[in-house]
N, CA, C and O atoms as CSV, one atom per row, in Angstrom:
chain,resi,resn,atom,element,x,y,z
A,1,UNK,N,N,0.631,24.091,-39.885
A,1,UNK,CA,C,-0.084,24.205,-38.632
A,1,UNK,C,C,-1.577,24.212,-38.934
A,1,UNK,O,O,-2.118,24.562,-39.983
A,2,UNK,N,N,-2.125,23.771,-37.842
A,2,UNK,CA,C,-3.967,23.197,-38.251
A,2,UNK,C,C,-4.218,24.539,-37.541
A,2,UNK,O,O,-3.622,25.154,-36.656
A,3,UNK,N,N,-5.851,24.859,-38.609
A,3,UNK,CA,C,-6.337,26.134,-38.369
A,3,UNK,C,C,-6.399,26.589,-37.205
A,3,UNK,O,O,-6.020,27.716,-36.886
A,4,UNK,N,N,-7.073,25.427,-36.163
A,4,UNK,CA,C,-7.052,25.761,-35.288
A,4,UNK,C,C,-6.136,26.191,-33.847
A,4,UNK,O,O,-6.524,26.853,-32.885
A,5,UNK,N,N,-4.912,25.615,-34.066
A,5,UNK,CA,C,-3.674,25.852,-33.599
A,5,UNK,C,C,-3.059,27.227,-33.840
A,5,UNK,O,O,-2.320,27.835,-33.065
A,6,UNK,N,N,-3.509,27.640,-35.111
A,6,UNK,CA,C,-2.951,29.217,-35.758
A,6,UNK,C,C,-3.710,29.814,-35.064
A,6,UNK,O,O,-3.167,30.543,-34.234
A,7,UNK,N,N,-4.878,29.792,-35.074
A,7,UNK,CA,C,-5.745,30.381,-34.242
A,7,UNK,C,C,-5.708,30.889,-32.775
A,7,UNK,O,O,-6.056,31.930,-32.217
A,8,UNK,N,N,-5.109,29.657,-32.362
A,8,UNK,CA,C,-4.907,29.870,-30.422
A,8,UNK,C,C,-3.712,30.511,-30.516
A,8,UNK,O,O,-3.525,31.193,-29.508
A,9,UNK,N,N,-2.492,30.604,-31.600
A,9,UNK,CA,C,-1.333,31.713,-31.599
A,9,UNK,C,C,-1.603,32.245,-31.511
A,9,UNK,O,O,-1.638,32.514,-30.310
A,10,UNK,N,N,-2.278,33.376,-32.456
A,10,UNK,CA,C,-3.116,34.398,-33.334
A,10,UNK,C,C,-3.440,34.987,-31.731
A,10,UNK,O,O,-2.701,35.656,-31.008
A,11,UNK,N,N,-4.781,34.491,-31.479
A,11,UNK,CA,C,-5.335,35.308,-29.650
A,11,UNK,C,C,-4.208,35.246,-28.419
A,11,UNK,O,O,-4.079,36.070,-27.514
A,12,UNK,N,N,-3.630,34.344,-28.589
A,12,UNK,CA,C,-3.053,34.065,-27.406
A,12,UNK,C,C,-1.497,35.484,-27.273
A,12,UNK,O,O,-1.070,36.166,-26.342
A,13,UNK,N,N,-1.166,35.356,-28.558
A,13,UNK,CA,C,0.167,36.799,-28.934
A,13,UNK,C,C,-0.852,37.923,-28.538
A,13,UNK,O,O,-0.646,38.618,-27.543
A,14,UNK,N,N,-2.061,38.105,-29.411
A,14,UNK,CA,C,-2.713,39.343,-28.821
A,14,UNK,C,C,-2.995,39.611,-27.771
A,14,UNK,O,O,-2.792,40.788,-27.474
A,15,UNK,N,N,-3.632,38.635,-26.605
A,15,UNK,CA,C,-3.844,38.204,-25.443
A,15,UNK,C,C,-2.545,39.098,-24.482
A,15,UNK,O,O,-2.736,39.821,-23.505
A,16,UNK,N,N,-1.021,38.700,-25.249
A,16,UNK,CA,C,0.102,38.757,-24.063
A,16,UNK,C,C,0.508,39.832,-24.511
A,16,UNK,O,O,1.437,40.283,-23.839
A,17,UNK,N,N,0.119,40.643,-25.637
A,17,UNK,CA,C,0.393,41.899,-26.468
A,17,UNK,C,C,-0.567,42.820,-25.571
A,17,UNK,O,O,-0.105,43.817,-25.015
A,18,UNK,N,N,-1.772,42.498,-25.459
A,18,UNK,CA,C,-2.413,43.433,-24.737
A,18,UNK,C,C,-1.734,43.276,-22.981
A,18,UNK,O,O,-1.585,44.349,-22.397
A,19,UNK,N,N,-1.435,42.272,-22.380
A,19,UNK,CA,C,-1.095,42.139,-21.059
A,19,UNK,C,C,0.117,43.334,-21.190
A,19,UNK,O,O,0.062,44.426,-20.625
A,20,UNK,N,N,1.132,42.904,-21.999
A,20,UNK,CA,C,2.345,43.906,-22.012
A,20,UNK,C,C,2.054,45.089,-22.072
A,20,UNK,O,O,2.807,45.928,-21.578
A,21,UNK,N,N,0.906,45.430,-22.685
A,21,UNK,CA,C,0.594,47.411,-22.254
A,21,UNK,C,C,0.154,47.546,-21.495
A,21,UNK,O,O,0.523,48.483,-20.786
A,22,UNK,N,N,-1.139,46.578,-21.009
A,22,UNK,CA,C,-1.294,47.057,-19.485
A,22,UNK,C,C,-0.180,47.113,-18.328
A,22,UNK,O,O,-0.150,47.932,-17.409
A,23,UNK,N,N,0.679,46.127,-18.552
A,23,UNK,CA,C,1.658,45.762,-17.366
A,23,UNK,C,C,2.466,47.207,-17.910
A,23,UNK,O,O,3.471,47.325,-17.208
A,24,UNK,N,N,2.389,48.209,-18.794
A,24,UNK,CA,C,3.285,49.281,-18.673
A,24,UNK,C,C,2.428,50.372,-18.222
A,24,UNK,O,O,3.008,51.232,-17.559
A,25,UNK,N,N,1.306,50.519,-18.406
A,25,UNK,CA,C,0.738,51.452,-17.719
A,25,UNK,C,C,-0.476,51.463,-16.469
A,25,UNK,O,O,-0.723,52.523,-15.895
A,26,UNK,N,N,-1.022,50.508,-16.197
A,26,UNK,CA,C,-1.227,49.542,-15.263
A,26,UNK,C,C,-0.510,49.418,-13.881
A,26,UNK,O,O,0.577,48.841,-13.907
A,27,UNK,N,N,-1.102,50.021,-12.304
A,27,UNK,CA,C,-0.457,49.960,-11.220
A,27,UNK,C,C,-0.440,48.262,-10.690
A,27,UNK,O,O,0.078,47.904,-9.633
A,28,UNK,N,N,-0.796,47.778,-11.204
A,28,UNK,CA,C,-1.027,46.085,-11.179
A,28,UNK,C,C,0.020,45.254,-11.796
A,28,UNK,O,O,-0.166,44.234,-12.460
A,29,UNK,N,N,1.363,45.917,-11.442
A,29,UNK,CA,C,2.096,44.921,-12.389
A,29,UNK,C,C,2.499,43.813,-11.815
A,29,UNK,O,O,3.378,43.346,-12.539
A,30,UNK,N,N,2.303,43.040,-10.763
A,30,UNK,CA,C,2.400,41.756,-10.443
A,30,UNK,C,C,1.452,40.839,-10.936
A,30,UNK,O,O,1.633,39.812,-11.591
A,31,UNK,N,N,0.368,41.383,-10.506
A,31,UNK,CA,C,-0.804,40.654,-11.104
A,31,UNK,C,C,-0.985,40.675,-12.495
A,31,UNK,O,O,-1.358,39.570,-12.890
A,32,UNK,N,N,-0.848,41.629,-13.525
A,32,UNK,CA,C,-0.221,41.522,-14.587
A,32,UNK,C,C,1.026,40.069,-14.967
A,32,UNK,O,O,0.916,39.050,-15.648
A,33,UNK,N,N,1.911,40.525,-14.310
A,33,UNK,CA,C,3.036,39.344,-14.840
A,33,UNK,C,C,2.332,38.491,-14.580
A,33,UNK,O,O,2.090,37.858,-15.607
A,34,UNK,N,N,1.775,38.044,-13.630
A,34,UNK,CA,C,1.412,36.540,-13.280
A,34,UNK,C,C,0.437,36.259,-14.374
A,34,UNK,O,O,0.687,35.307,-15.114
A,35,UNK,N,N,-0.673,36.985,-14.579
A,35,UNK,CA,C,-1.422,36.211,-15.704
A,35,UNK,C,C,-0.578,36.012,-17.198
A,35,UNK,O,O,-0.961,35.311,-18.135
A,36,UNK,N,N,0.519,36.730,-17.147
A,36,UNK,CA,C,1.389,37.091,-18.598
A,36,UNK,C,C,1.674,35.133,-18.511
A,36,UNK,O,O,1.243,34.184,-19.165
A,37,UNK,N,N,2.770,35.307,-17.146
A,37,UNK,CA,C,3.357,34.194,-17.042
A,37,UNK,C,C,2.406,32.827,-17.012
A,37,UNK,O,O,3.001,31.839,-17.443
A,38,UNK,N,N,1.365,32.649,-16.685
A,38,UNK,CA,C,0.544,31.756,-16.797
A,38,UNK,C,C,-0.176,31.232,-17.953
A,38,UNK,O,O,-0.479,30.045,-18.071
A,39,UNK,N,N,-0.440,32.138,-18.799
A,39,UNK,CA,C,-1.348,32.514,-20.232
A,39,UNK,C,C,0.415,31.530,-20.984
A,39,UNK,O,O,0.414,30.675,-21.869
A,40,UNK,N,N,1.348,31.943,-20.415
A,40,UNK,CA,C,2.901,31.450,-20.998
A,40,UNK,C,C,3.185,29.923,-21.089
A,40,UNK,O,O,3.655,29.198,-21.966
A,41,UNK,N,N,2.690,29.719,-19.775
A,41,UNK,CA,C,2.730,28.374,-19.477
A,41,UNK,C,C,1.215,27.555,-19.924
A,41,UNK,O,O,1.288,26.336,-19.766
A,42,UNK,N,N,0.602,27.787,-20.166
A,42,UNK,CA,C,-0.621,27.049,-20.498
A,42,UNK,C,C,-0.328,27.121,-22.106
A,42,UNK,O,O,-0.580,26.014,-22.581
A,43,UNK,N,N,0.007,27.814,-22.864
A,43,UNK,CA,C,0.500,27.863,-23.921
A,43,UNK,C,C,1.826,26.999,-24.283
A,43,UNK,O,O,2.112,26.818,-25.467
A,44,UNK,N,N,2.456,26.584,-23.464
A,44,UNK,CA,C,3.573,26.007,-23.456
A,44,UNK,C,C,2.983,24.455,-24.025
A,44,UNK,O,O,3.205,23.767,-25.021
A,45,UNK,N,N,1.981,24.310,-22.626
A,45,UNK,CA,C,1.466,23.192,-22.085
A,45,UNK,C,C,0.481,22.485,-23.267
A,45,UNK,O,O,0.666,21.323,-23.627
A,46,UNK,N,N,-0.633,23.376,-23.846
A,46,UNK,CA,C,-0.834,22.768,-25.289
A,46,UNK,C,C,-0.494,22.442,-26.337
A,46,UNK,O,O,-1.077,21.638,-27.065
A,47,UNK,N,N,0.625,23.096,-26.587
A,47,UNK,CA,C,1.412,22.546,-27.558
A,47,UNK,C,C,2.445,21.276,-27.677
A,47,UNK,O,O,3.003,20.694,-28.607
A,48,UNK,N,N,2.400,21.133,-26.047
A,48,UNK,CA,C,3.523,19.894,-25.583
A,48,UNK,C,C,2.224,18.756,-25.633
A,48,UNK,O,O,2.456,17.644,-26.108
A,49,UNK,N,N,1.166,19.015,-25.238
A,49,UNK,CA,C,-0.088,17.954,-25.442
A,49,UNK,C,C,-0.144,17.750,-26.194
A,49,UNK,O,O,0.205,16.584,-26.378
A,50,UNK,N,N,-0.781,18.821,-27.984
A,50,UNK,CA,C,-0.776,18.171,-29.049
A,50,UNK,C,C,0.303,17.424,-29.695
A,50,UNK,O,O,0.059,16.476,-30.442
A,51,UNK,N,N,1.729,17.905,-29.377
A,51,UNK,CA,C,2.652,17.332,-30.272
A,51,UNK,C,C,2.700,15.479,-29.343
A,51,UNK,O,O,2.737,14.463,-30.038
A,52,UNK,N,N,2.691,15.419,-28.114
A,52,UNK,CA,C,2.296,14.421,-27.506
A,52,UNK,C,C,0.725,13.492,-28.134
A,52,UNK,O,O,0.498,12.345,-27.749
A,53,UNK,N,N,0.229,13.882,-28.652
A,53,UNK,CA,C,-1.335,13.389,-28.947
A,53,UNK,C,C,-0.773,12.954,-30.275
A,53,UNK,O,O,-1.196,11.912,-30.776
A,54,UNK,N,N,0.127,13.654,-30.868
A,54,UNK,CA,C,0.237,13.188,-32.542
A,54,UNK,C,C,1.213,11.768,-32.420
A,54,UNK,O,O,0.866,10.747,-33.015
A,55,UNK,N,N,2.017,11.795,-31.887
A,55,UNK,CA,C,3.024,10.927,-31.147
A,55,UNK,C,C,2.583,10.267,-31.243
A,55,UNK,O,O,2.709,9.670,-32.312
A,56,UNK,N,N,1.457,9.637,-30.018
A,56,UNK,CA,C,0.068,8.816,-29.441
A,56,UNK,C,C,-0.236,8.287,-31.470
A,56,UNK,O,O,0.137,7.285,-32.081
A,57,UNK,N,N,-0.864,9.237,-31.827
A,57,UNK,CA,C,-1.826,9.195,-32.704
A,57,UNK,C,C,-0.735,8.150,-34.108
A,57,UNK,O,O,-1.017,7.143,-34.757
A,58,UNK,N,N,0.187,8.803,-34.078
A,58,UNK,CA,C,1.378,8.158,-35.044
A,58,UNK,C,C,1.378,6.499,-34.785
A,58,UNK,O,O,1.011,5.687,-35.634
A,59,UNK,N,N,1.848,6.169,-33.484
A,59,UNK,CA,C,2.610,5.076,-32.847
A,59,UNK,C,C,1.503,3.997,-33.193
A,59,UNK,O,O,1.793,2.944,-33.761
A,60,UNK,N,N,-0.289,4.464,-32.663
A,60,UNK,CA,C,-0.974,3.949,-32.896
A,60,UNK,C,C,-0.813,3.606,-34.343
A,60,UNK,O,O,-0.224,2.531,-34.454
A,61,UNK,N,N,-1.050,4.008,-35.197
A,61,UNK,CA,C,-1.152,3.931,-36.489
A,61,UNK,C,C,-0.326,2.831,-37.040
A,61,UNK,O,O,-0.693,1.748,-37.497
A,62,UNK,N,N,0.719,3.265,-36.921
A,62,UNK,CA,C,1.870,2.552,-37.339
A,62,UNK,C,C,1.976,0.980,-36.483
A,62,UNK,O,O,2.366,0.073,-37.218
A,63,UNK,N,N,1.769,0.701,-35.482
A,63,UNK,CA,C,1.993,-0.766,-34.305
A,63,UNK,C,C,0.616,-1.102,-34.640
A,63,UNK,O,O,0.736,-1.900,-35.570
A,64,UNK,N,N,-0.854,-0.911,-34.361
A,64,UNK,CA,C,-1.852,-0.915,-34.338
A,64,UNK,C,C,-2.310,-1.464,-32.975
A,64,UNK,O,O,-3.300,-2.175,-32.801
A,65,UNK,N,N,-1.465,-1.041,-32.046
A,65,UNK,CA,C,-1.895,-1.484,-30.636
A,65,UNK,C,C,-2.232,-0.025,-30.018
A,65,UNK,O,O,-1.792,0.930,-30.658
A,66,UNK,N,N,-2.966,0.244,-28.843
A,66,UNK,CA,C,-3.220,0.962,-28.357
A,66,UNK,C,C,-2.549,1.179,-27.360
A,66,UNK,O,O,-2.996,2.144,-26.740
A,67,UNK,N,N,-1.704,0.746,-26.922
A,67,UNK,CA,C,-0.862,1.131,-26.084
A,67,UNK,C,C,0.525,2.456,-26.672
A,67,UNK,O,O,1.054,2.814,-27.724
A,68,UNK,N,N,0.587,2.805,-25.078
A,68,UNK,CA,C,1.365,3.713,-25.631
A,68,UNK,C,C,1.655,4.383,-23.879
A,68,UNK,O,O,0.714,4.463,-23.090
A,69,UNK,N,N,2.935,4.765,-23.540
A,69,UNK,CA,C,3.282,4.968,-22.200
A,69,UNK,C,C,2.728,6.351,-21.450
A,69,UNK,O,O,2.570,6.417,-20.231
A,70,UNK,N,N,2.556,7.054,-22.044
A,70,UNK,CA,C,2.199,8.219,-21.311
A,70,UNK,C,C,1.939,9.401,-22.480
A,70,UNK,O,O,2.415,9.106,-23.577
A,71,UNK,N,N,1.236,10.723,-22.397
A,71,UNK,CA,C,1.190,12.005,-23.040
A,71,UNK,C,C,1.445,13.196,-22.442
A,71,UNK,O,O,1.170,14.295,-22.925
A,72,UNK,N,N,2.301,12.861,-20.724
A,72,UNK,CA,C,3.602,13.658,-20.633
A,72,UNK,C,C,2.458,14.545,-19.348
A,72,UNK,O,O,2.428,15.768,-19.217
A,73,UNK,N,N,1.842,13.823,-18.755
A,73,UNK,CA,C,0.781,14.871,-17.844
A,73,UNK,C,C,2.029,15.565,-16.619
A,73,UNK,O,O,2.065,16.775,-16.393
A,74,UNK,N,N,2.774,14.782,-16.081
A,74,UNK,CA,C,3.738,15.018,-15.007
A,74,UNK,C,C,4.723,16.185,-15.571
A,74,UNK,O,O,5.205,17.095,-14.896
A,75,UNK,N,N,4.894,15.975,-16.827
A,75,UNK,CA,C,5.621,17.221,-17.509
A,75,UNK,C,C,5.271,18.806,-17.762
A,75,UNK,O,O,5.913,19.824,-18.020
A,76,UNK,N,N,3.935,18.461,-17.550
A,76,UNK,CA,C,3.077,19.467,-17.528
A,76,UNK,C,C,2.897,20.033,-16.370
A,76,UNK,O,O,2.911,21.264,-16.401
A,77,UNK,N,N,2.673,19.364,-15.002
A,77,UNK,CA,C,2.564,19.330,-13.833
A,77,UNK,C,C,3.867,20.324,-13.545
A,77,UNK,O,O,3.827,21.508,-13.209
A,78,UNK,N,N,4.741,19.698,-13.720
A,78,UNK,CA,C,6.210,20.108,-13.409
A,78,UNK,C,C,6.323,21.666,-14.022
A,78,UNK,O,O,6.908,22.570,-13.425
A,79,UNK,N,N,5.730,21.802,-15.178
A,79,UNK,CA,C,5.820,23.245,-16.007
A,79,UNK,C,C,4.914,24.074,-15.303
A,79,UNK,O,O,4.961,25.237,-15.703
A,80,UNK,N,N,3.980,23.839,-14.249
A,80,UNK,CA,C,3.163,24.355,-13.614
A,80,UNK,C,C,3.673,24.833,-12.089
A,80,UNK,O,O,3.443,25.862,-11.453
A,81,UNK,N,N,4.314,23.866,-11.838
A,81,UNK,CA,C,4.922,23.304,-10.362
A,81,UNK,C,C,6.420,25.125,-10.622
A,81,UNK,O,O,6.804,25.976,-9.819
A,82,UNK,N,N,6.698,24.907,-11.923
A,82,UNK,CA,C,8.158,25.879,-11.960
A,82,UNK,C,C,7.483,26.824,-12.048
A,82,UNK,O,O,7.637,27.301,-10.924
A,83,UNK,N,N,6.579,27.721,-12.748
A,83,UNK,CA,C,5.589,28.996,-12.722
A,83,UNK,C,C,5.436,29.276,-11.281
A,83,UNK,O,O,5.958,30.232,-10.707
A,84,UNK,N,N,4.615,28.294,-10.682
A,84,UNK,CA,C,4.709,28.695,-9.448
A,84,UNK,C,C,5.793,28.654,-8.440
A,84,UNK,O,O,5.677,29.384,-7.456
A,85,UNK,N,N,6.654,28.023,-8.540
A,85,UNK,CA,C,8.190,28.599,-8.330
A,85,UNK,C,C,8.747,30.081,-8.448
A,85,UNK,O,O,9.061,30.768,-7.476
A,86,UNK,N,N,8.788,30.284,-9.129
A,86,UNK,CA,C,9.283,31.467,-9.881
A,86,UNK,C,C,8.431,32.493,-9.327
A,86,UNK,O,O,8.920,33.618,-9.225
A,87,UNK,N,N,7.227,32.298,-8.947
A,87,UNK,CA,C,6.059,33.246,-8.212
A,87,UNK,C,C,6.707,33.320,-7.167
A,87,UNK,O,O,7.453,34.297,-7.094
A,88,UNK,N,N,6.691,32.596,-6.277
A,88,UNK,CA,C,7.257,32.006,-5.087
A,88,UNK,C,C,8.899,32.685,-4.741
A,88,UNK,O,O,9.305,33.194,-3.696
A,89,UNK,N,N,9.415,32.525,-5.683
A,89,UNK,CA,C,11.098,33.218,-5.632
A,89,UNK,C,C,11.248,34.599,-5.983
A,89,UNK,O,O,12.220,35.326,-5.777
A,90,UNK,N,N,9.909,34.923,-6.666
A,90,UNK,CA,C,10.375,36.102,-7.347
A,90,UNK,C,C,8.819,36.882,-7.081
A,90,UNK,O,O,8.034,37.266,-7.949
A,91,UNK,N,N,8.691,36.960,-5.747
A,91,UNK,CA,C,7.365,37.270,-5.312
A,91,UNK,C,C,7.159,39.242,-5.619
A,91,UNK,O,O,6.115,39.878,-5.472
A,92,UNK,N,N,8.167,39.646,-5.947
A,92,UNK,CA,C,8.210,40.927,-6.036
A,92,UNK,C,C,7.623,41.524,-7.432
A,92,UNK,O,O,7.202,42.629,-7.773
A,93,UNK,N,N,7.777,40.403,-8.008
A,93,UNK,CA,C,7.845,40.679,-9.671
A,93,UNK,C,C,6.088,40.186,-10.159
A,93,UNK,O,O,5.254,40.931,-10.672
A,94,UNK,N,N,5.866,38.276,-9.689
A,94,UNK,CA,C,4.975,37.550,-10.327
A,94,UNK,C,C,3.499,37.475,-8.954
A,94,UNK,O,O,3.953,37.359,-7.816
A,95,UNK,N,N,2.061,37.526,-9.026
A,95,UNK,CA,C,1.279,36.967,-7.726
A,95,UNK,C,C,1.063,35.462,-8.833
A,95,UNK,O,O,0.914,35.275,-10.040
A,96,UNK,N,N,1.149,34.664,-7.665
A,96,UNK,CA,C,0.659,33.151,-7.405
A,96,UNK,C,C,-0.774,32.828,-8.196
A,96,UNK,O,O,-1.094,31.963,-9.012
A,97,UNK,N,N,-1.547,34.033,-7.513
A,97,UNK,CA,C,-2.962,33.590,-7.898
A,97,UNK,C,C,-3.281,34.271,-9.203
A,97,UNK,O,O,-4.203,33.814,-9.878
A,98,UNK,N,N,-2.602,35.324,-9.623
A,98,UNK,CA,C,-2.489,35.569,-10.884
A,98,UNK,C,C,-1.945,34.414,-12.250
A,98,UNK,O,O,-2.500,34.334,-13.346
A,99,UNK,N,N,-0.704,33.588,-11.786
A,99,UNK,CA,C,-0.802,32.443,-12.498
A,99,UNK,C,C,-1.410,31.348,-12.953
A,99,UNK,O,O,-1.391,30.655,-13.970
A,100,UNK,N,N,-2.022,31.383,-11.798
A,100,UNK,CA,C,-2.994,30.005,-11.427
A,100,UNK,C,C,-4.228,30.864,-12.592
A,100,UNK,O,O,-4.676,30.295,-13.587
A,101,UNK,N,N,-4.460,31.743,-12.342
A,101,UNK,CA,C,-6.023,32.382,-12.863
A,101,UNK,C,C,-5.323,32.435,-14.619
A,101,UNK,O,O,-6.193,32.394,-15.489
A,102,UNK,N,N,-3.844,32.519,-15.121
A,102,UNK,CA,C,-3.556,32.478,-16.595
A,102,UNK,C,C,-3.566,31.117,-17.088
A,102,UNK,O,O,-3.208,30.886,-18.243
A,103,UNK,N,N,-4.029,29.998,-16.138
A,103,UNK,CA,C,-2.935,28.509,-16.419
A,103,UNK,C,C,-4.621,28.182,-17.549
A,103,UNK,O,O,-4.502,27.971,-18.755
A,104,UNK,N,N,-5.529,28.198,-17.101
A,104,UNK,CA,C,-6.557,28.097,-18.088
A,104,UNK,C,C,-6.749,28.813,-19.565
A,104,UNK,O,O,-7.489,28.562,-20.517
A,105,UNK,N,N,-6.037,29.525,-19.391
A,105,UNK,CA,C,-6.419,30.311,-20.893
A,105,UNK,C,C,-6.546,29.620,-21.979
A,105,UNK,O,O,-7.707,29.627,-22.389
A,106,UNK,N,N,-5.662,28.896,-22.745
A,106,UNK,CA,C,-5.493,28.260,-23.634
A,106,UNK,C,C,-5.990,27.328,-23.842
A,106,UNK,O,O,-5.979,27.063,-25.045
A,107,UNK,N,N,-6.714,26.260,-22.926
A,107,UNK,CA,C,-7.621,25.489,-22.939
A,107,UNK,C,C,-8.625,25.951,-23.114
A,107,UNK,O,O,-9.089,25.578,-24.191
A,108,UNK,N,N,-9.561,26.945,-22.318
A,108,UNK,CA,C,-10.360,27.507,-22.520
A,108,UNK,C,C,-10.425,28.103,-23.973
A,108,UNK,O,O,-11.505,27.864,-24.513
A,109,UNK,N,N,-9.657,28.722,-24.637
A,109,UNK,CA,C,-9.475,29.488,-25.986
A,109,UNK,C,C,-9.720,27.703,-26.804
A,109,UNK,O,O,-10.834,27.608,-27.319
A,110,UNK,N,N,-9.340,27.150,-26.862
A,110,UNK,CA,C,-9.404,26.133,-27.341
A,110,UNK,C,C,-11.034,25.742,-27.353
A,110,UNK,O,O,-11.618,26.076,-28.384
A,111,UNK,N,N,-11.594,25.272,-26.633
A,111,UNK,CA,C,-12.745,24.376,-26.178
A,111,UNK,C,C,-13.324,26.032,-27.033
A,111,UNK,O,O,-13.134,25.837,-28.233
A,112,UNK,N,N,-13.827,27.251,-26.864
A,112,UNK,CA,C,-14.447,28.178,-27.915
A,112,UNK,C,C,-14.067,28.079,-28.604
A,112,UNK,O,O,-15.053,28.173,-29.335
A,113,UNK,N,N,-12.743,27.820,-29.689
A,113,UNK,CA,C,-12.736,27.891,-31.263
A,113,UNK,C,C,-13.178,26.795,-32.069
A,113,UNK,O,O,-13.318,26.894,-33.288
A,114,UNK,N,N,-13.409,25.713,-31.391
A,114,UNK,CA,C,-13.760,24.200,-31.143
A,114,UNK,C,C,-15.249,24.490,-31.302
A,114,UNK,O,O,-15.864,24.247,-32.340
A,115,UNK,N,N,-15.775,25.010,-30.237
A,115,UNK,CA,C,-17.050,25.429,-30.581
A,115,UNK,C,C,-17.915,26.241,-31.712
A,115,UNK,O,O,-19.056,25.965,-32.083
A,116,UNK,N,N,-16.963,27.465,-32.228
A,116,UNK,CA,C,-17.032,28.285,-33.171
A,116,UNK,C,C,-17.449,27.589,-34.736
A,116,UNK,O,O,-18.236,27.791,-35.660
A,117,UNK,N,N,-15.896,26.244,-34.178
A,117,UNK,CA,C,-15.489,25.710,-35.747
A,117,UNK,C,C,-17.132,24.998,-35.758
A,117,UNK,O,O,-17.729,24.991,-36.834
A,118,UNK,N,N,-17.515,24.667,-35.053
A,118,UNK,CA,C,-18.139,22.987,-35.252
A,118,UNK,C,C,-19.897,24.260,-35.320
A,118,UNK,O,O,-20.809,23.791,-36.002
A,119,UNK,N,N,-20.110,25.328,-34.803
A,119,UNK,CA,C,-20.814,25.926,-35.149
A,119,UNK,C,C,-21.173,26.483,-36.701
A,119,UNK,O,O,-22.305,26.615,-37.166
A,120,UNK,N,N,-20.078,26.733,-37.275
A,120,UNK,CA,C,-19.614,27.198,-38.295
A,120,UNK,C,C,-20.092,25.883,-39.906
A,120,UNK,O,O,-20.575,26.098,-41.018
A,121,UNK,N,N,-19.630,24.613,-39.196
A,121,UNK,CA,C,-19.400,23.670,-40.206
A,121,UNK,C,C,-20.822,22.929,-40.400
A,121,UNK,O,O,-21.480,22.703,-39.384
A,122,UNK,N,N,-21.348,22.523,-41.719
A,122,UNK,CA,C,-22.458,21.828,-41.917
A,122,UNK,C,C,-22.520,20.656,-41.027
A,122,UNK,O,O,-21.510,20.035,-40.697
A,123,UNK,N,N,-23.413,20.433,-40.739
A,123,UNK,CA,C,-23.959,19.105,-39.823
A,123,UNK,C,C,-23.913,17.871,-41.042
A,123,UNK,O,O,-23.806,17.901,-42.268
A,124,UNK,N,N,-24.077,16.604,-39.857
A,124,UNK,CA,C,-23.657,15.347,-41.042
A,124,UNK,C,C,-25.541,15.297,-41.976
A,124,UNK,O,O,-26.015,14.784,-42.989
A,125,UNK,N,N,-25.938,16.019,-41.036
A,125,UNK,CA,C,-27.564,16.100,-42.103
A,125,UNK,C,C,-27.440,16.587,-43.402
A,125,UNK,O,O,-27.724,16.121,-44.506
A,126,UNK,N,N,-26.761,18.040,-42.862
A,126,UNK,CA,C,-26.523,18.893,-43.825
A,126,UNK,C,C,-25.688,18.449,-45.405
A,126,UNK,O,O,-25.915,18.705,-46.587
A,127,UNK,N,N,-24.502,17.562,-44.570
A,127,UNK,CA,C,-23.726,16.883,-45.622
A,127,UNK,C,C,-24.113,15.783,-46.338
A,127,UNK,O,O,-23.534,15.156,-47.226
A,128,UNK,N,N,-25.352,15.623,-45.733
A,128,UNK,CA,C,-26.065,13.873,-46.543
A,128,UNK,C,C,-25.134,13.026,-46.325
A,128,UNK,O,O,-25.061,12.081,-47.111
A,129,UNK,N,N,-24.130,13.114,-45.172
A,129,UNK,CA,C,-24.015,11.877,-44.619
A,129,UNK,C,C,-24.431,10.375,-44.064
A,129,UNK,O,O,-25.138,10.548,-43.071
A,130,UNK,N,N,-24.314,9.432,-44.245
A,130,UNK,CA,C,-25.455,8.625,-43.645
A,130,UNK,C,C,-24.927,7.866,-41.648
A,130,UNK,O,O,-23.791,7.499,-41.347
A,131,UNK,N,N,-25.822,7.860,-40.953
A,131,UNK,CA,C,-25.866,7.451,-39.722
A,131,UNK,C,C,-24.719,5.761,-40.124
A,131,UNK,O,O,-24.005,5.275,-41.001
A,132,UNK,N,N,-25.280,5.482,-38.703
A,132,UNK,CA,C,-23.806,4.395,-38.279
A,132,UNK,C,C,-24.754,2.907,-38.996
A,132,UNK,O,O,-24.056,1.935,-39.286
A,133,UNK,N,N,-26.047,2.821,-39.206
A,133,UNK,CA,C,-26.564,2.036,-39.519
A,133,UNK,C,C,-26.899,2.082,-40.666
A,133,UNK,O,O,-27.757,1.283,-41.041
A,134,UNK,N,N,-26.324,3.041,-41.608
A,134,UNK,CA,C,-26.469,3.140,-43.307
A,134,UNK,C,C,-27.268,3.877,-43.663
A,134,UNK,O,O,-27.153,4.311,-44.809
A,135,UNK,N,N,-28.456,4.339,-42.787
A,135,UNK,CA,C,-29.501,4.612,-43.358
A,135,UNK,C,C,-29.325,6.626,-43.264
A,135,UNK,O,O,-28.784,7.122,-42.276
A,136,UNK,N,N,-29.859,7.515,-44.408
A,136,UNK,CA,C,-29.690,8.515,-44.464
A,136,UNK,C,C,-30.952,9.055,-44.000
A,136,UNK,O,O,-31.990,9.063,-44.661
A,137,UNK,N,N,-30.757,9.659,-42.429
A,137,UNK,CA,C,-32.287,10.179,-41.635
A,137,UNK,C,C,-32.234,11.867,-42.278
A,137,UNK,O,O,-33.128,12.665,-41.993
């Protein structure tokens, strides 16, 4: 697993580790579940993207055409569409807008460790890389 993937485990378990104690001592336990359940599904949902992107990334490689049918957005939709289902059926337990407010997490956690990494890593200056035109500015 790429660092950064361990990484979004890593917060995202702590993330639903901390939700689970609040949701036990916490008078908010709907709103609780719902971000549990959402933070669940957005987590679901990146991992079905990347393994979809490698797919993509493979097929390319291997055919050398760029085509390629889909990276599964409706599947995702649908994993979103059932969360809020389940809100919806099981309104006693999950709030709606609590899901909706977890469905970002993991993207978001993403786009900061992304940022972190690329903060973190020498620049192509730094590396004496040279620009697209050869020349080392």
């Amino acid at each position: 697993m790429k660092k950064i993937q361990q990484q979004v485990v890593y917060f995202t378990a702590a993330m639903l580790a901390l939700l689970l104690a609040i949701w036990f001592v916490a008078p908010y336990q709907r709103i609780v579940a719902g971000i549990f359940l959402g933070i669940c599904v957005s987590l679901y949902n990146v991992f079905n993207l990347a393994k979809k992107m490698r797919v993509v990334e493979e097929n390319v490689i291997a055919t050398k055409t760029a085509k390629y049918r889909g990276i599964g957005m409706i599947h995702r939709y649908l994993m979103v569409a059932l969360a809020i289902f389940f809100a919806v059926k099981f309104s006693a337990w999950f709030d709606v807008r609590a899901i909706v407010a977890g469905l970002p997490f993991c993207y978001i956690l993403i786009a900061f460790l992304e940022f972190l990494d690329a903060r973190r890593s020498p620049t192509w200056k730094e590396r004496g890389e040279s620009t697209a035109n050869g020349k080392n500015t």
